[in-house]
N, C-alpha and C positions, 0 to 999 in steps of 0.2 A: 598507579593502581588505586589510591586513595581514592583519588580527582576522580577517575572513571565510578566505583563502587556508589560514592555519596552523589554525584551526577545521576548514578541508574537507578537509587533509592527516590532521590525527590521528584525528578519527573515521570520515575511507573508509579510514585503515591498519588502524585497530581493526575495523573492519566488516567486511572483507577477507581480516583476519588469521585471522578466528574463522571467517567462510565458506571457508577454504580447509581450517581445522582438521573443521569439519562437528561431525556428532554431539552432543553434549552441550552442546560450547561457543558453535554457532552457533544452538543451538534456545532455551540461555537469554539468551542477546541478543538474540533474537527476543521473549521474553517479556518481558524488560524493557523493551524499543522500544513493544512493544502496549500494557503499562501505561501508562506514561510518554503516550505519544498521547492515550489514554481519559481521563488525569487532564488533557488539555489540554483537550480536547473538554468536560469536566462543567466547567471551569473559563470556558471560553467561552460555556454554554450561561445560566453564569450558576448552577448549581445547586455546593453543599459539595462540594468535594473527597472532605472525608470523612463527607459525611453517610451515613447508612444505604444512603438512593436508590442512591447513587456506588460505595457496596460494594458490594452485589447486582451492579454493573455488573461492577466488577473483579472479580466470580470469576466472573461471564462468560466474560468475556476467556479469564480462565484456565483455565476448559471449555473453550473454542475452539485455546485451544494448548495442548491437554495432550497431552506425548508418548509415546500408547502405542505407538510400535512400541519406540521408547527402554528402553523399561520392561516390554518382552513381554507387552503382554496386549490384547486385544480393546477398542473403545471400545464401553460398554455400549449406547448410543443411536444409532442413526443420525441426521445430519447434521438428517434432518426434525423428528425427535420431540425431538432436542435444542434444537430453534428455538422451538418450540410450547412447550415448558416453561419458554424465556424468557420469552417472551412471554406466560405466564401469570403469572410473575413479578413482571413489571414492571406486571401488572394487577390485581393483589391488592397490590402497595405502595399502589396507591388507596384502597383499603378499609381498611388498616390506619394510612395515617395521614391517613384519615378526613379526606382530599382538600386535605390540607396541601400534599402533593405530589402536584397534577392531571396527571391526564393528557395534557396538551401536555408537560410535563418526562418520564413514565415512557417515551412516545411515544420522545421524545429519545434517552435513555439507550440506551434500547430499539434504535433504530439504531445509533445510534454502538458500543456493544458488539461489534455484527453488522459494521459496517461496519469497524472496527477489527479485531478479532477473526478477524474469515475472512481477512478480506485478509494476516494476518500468518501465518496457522495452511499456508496455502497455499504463502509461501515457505518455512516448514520439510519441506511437502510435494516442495515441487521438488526443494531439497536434500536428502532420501532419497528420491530417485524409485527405484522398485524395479528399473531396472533398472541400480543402482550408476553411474550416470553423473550423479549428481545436480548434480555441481560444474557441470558441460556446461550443463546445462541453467540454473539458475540466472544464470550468467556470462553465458548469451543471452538472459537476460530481461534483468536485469540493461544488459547493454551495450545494448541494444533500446533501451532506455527513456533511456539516458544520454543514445547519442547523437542520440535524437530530441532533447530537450532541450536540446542544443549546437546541432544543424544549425536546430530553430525559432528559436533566440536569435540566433545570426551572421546567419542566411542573413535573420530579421528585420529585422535591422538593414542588412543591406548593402541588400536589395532588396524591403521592408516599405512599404506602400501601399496596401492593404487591407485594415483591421479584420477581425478575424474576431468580436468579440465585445464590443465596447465597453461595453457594460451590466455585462457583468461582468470584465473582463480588457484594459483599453484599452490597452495597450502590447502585446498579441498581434497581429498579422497572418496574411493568409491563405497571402499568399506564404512566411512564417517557419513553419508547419504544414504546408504542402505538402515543405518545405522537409527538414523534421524527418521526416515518412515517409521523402519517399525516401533520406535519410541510414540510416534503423533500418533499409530495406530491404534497404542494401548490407550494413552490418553482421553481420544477419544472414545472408545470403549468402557471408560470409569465413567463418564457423562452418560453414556447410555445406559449402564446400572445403575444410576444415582437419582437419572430420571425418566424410566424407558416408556413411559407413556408418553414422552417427549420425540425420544431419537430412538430408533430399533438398532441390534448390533450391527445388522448388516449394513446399516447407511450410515453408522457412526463408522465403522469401518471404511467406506467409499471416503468420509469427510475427510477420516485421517489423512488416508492416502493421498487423495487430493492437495491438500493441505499442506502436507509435506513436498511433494512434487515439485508443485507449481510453486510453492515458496522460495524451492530452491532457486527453481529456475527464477525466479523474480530478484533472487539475491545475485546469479551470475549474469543478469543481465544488468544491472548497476556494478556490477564490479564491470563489466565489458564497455560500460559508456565513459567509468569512469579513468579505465586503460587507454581508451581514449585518447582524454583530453590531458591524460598525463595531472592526472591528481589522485589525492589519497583517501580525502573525503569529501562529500559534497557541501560540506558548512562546519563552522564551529559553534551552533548553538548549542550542542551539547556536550562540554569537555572532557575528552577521553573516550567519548560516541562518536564524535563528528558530527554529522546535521540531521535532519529530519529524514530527510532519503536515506540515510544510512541505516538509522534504525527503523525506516517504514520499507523499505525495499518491498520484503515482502507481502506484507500485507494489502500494501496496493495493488495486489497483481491475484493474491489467494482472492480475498471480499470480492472481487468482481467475479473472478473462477466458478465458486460454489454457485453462484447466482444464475448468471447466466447460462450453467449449465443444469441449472434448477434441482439440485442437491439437499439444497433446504425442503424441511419435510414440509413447511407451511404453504409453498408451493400451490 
């Protein structure tokens, strides 16, 4: 419990520090966070680290979070045509090593890239949201998603009694989920009093909601890949966390949520 406490002290102070800095400092520890996962994910999957397959993947990635606004200039591809040229990518490593690496593994990468990749490219989106309020916004996803994850785990334990998902997550309940909304809901809710010419109640409400939701869901879908493979965490860069997926789970799956489903008031 030590190990765990001073591990979650120093890297939410460093996570924190650099999100408060913005700009430069918090877009390459966004890129090192989304390596660092990818190399968890090709390590789980069972495929090299650094085989050929596993590069291709990681300059992925590194398409996915390239920062041009950082760097003033236009992304040449849009979001689509740059997806399709992955995924041609990882279809022609078929052909080339002459089905050494089938296609269940390029399949793989091929997500994991996408799944990794947007979901990270997304929080440096928030953090320069163009309407220079980025810190705002990030900090209410961000807090969204924490304290769903504190109010499921307390509110599980005090008043936990109905599984929500035992096949894959047997220590979750329905009451610890319900639990965890309505906590992100209020949360969000204090950002919209604190700055309501920013967020109005009723869409700081939608965020929660969302927030909470789909985080979950983003949490039992990493406990699902990782029942799997018959493991407990995805890495040990952080001891008594586990890896980067462990504690990003959800926020790579919320950040792209609210976006794409254009939830942000900047919109």
């Amino acid at each position: 419990m030590k190990q765990r406490l001073i591990t979650g002290v120093a890297a939410g102070a460093l996570f924190l520090g650099l999100c408060l800095l913005g700009g430069w400092w918090f877009h390459l520890l966004l890129i090192a966070m989304a390596l660092i996962g990818y190399y968890e994910f090709v390590k789980m999957i069972g495929c090299s680290p650094a085989g050929r397959s596993a590069v291709a993947g990681y300059a992925a990635v590194l398409g996915f979070m390239m920062p041009w606004d950082l760097i003033g200039f236009s992304a040449p591809l849009s979001w689509m045509q740059g997806v399709w040229l992955l995924m041609l990518l990882f279809l022609v490593i078929t052909v080339f090593t002459k089905n050494k690496v089938d296609i269940r593994i390029t399949a793989l990468l091929f997500i994991g890239a996408l799944y990794i990749g947007t979901g990270f490219s997304y929080m440096a989106v928030s953090r320069s949201a163009p309407d220079g309020n980025g810190l705002f916004w990030t900090l209410l996803l961000l807090c969204c998603i924490w304290s769903s994850d504190a109010g499921a785990y307390f509110v599980g334990r005090a008043m936990g009694r109905t599984k929500l998902w035992p096949a894959i997550s047997p220590n979750k309940t329905v009451e610890g989920a319900v639990g965890g909304i309505v906590i992100a809901m209020a949360v969000a809710l204090i950002f919209a009093l604190i700055s309501p010419d920013l967020l109005s109640l009723g869409r700081a409400l939608v965020i929660g909601l969302a927030s909470a939701v789909v985080g979950q869901l983003g949490d039992l879908v990493q406990s699902a890949y990782k029942r799997a493979y018959g493991i407990k965490d995805s890495g040990t860069l952080l001891p008594g966390h586990g890896g980067i997926l462990d504690r990003c789970d959800s926020w790579i799956i919320v950040f792209p949520f609210v976006h794409i489903m254009m939830l942000m008031p900047y919109h």
